[in-house]
N, C-alpha and C positions, 0 to 999 in steps of 0.2 A: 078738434083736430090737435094729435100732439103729433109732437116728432124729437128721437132721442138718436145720440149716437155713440157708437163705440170704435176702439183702438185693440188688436190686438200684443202680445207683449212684445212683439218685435218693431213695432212702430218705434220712433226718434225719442219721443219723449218716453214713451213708458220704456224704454229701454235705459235711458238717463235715472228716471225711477227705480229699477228696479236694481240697479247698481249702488245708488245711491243709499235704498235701503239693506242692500246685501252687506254694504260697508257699515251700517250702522250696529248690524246683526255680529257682525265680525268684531268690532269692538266692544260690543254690551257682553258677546258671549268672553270677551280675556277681563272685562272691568263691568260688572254688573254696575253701578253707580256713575258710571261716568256720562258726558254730556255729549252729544253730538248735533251739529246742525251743519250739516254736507251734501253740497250742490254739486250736481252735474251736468254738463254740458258737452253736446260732442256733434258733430257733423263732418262729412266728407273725409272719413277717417282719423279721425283724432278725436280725443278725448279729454275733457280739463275735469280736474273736481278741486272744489276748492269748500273755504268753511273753515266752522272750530271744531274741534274734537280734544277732550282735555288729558285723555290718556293720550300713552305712548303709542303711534299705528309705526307701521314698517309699510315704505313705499314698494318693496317689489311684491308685500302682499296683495296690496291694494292693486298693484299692474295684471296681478296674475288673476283678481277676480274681473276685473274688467275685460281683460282679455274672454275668461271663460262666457261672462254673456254678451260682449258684442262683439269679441273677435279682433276689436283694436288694439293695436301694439303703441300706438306712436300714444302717449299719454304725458300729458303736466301734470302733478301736483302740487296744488301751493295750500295746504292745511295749517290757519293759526291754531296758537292752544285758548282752547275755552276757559274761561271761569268757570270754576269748582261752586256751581253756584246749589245755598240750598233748594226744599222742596220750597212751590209757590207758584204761582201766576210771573211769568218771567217774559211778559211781554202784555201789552195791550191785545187784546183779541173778540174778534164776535164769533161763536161758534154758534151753528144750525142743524140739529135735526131734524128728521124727517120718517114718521111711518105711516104708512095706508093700508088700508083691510083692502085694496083693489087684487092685490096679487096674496099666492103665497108666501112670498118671501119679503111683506110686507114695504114691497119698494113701487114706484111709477109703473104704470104698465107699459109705456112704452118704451123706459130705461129697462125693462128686462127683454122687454122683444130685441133692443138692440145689441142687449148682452149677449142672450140666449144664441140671437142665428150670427154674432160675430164668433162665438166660442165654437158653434156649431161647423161652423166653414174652418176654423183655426185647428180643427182635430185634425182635419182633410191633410190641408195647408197651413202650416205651420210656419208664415212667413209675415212679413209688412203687411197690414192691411187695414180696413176702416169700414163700416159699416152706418150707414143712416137707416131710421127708419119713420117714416111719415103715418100715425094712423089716421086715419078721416073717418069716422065711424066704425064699421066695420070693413073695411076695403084697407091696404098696405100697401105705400109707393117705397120702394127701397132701392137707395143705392150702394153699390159696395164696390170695391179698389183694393185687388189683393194682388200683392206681388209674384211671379211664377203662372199664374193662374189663370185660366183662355175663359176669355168672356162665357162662352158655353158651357162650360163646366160649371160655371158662375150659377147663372140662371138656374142652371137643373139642382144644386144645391139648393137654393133658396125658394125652390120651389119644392122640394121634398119639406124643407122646414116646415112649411108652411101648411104642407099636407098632414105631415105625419105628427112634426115633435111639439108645435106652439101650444097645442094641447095643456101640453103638462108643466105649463110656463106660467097662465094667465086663464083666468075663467071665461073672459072676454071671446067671442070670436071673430077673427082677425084673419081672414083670406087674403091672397097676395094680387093687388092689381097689377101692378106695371112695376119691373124692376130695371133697372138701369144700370150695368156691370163693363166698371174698365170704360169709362165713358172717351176717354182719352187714348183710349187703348190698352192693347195688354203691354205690360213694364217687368222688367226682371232684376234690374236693377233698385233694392230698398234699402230700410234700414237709416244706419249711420253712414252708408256707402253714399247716400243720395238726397241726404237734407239733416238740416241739424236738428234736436232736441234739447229737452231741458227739465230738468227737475221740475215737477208743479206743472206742466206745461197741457195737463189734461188734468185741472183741478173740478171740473165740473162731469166730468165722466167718473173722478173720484167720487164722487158727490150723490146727486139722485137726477144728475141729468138738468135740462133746461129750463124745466117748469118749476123747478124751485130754486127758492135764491140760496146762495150759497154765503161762510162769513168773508170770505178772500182767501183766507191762508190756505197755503198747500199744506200734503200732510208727510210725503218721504223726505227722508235722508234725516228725519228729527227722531229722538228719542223719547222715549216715552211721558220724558217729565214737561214735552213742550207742550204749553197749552193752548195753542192750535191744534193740535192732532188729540192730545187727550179730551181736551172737552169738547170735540166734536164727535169722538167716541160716545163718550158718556151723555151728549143730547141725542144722538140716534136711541141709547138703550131708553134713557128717561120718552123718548116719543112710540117706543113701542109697547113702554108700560101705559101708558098714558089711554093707546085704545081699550085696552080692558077697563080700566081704571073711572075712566069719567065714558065708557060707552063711546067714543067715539069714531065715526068714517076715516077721517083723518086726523094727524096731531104734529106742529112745526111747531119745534123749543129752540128754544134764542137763549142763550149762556154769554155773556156780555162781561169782560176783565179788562182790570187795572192795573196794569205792570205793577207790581211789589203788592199789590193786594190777595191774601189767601183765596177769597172769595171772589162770585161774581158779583156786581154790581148793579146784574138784572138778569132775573132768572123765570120764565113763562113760557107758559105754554096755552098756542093757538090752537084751534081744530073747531069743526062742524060734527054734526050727526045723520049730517044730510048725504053730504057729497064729496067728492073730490077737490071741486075748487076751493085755491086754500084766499082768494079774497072774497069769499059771500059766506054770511051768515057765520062769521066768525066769535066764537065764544074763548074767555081768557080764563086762564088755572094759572095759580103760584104753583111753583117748584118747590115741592116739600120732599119730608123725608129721604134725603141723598145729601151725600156728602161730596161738595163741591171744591174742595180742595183737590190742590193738583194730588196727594196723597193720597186721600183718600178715593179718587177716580181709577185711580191704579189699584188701589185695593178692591177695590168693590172689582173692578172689569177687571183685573189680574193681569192686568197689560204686562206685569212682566214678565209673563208666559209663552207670549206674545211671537213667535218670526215674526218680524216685520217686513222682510221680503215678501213672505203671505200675501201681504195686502198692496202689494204696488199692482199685480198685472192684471187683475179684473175687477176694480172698483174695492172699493174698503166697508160697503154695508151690502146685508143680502146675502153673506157669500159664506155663511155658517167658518167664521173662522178664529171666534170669541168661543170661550168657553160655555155661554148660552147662545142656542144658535141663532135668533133673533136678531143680531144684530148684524 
């Protein structure tokens, strides 16, 4: 039995996310070199962002892009200036990859059931909402909470998904038991309007879902030289080489840093040939040929290619949004 869940982009925090990173994208594109690590936070109409950023930003910019995605006027900024710091590991961090041969998009199968019929309802409805989904073999308990949206409409949604589109998501067959929609009832009031968010604040939905463990760090509102967000990049791509490479079902790499150190400190790679589960019959690889500096991470995945806005509102791997689609 798995069970995964998803946000869409108008949820609190992915909303805080994707602001977060829209401001990051806004300074990288006037100061390609510059630093950024900017938090957001907002509820019940207001907005704060705070953080370093070592260029020069203009607050009514900043007001005006927040305005444009959540519509809040009333905003704080309090942005210190960062250190002009160089390239390097610029924090302690464990970063985690993760690839599986279960899906095509070499993610959790039932992190993409939960992506798939949240993105699915979110084309509809285009509002707050949230999606779980429970598989038990082949049988789906699912529940979902979207804003605007009358229970019934709900159902018949997630019930077409499940007829028509899961297909072409997962190999797996996954029929829909019991869904459970607006369990509270229907709500029309979402958003920032009706609960607060936060930066990070769906770090496991960034992620690969529950069944894997994650290192901690969030990945928006950082720039590309943080290495939380970069070498968690760079161990997804190293876990999706890795099935070809050593033949494996699955493959979890662990990239492990020492604030001022170039390099990691521990750099492996887990996986079986068997199965999915990633604690049985587990077999270990060194991390070879790759270039583990923060530099060189950025070179090889050309992260400065990169929108990073891209990556806040449907999860950061899976989503062909890397120059090789893989990742």
């Amino acid at each position: 039995m798995r069970t995964a869940e998803f946000v869409t982009p108008k949820h609190p925090d992915k909303v805080c996310d994707i602001i977060s990173d829209t401001l990051v994208d806004m300074v990288l594109k006037k100061d390609p070199a510059a630093r950024c690590n900017i938090r957001t936070m907002g509820g019940y109409g207001k907005v704060w962002v705070t953080g370093e950023v070592s260029s020069t930003v203009d607050d009514s910019e900043i007001k005006n892009i927040i305005y444009d995605i959540s519509g809040v006027t009333d905003t704080t900024i309090y942005l210190q200036t960062a250190p002009d710091k160089p390239f390097g590991a610029n924090n302690q961090c464990i970063a985690l990859g993760y690839a599986s041969a279960e899906t095509p998009t070499l993610m959790p199968f039932e992190y993409e059931l939960a992506r798939g019929l949240t993105k699915y309802i979110y084309e509809i409805y285009p509002v707050d909402g949230k999606v779980q989904v429970t598989a038990n073999g082949s049988n789906a308990t699912v529940v979902a909470s979207f804003q605007n949206t009358k229970r019934t409409d709900l159902e018949e949604l997630i019930q077409l998904f499940f007829t028509e589109k899961v297909v072409n998501l997962i190999p797996q067959k996954v029929t829909l038991g019991t869904s459970l929609c607006n369990p509270l009832g229907d709500w029309t009031v979402g958003g920032l309007d009706c609960d607060s968010g936060i930066t990070g604040g769906q770090i496991v939905i960034d992620n690969y879902g529950p069944r894997i463990p994650i290192g901690g760090g969030h990945f928006s509102g950082k720039d590309i030289t943080k290495i939380d967000r970069c070498a968690a990049y760079m161990a997804r791509k190293i876990a999706v080489d890795a099935l070809n490479k050593y033949r494996l079902v699955y493959a979890l790499v662990e990239l492990s840093y020492s604030i001022g150190n170039p390099l990691p400190v521990q750099a492996r790679i887990k996986g079986n040939d068997a199965g999915i589960n990633i604690e049985t019959g587990v077999k270990l690889y060194q991390v070879t040929d790759y270039d583990l500096s923060v530099e060189g991470i950025i070179n090889h995945l050309k992260l400065d290619t990169l929108n990073l806005a891209d990556t806040a509102a449907w999860g950061h791997f899976g989503n062909n949004l890397f120059y090789h689609n893989t990742i």
